[in-house]
C-alpha positions as CSV (number, residue, x, y, z in Angstrom):
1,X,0.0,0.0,0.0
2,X,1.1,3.3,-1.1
3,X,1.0,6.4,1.2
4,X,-0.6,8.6,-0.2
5,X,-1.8,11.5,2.6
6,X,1.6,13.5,1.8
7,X,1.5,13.6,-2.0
8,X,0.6,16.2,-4.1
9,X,1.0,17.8,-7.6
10,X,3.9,20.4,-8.1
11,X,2.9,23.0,-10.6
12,X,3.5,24.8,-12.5
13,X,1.1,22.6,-14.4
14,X,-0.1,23.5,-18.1
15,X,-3.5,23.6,-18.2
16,X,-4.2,22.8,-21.9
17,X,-1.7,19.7,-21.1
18,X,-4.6,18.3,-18.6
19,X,-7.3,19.6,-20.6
20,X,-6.1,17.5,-23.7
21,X,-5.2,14.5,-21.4
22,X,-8.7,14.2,-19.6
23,X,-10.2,14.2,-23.0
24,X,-8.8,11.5,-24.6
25,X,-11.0,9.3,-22.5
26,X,-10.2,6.3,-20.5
27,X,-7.8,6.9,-17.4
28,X,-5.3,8.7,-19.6
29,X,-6.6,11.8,-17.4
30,X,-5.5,9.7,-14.7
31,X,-2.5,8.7,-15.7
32,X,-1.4,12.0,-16.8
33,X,-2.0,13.5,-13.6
34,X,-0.4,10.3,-11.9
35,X,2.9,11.7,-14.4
36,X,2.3,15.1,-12.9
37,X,3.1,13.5,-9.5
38,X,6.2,12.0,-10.9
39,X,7.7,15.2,-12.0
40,X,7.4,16.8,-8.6
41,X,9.1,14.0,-7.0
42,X,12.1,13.0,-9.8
43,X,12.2,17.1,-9.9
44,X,12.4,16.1,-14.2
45,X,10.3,16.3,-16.8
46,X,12.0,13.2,-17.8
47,X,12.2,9.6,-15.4
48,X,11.6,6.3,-15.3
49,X,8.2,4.6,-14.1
50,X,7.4,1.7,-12.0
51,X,4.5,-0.3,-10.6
52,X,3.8,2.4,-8.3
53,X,2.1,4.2,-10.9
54,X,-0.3,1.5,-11.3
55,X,-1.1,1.1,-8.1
56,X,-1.7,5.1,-7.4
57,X,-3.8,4.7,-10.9
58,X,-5.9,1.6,-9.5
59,X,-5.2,0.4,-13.1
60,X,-3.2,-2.7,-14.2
61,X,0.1,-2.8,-16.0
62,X,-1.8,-3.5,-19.4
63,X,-4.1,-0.7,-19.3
64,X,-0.9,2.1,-18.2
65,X,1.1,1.0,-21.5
66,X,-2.2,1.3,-22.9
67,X,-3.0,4.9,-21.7
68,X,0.7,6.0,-22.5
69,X,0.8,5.1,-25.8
70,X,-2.7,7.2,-25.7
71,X,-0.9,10.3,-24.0
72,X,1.8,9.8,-26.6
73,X,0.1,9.4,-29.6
74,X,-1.9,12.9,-28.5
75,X,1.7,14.5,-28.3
76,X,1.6,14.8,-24.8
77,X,4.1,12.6,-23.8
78,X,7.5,10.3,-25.6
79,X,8.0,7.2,-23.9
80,X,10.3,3.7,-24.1
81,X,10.6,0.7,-22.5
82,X,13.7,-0.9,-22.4
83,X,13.8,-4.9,-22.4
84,X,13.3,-5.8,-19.1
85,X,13.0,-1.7,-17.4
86,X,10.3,0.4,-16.6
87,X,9.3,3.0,-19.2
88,X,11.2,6.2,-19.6
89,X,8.9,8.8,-20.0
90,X,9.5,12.4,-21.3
91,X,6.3,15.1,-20.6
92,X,6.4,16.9,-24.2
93,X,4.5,20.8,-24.4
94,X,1.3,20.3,-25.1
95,X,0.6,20.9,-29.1
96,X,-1.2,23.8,-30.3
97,X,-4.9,23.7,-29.6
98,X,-6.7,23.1,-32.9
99,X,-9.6,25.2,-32.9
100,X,-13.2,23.3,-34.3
């Protein structure tokens, strides 16, 4: 079990970033945010993941790599996973906003 009554989200945080995350449906919003918490604590926009992601999620292995590549595929995020390593995951600008 995670302790999770000190965490919190270090901003700066762009908000057009979480506004295109919790729209691509899914728990990409909550993975995002989940990322968010990483960059506070690794003090980098770039680090490595582990299962504690999941776990802070409430969302399996599967469905993260799932919800990444949706985060990455939205331009959001670049990410890798080594043979045998957690992803490495970079959080990207967000694009422009296309206007409809």
């Amino acid at each position: 079990m995670i302790k999770t009554d000190k965490l919190f989200i270090k901003g700066p945080i762009p908000f057009d970033w979480l506004m295109m995350a919790n729209n691509i449906g899914g728990k990409a919003g909550v993975v995002g945010n989940a990322l968010w918490l990483y960059v506070g604590l690794k003090k980098s926009l770039t680090f490595k993941i582990d299962g504690k992601l999941d776990l802070l999620c409430g969302i399996s292995r599967q469905a993260r790599q799932l919800n990444l590549k949706k985060l990455e595929a939205y331009g959001l995020i670049k990410f890798t996973t080594p043979k045998g390593s957690f992803p490495q995951v970079e959080i990207l600008k967000p694009p422009p906003s296309i206007e409809t």
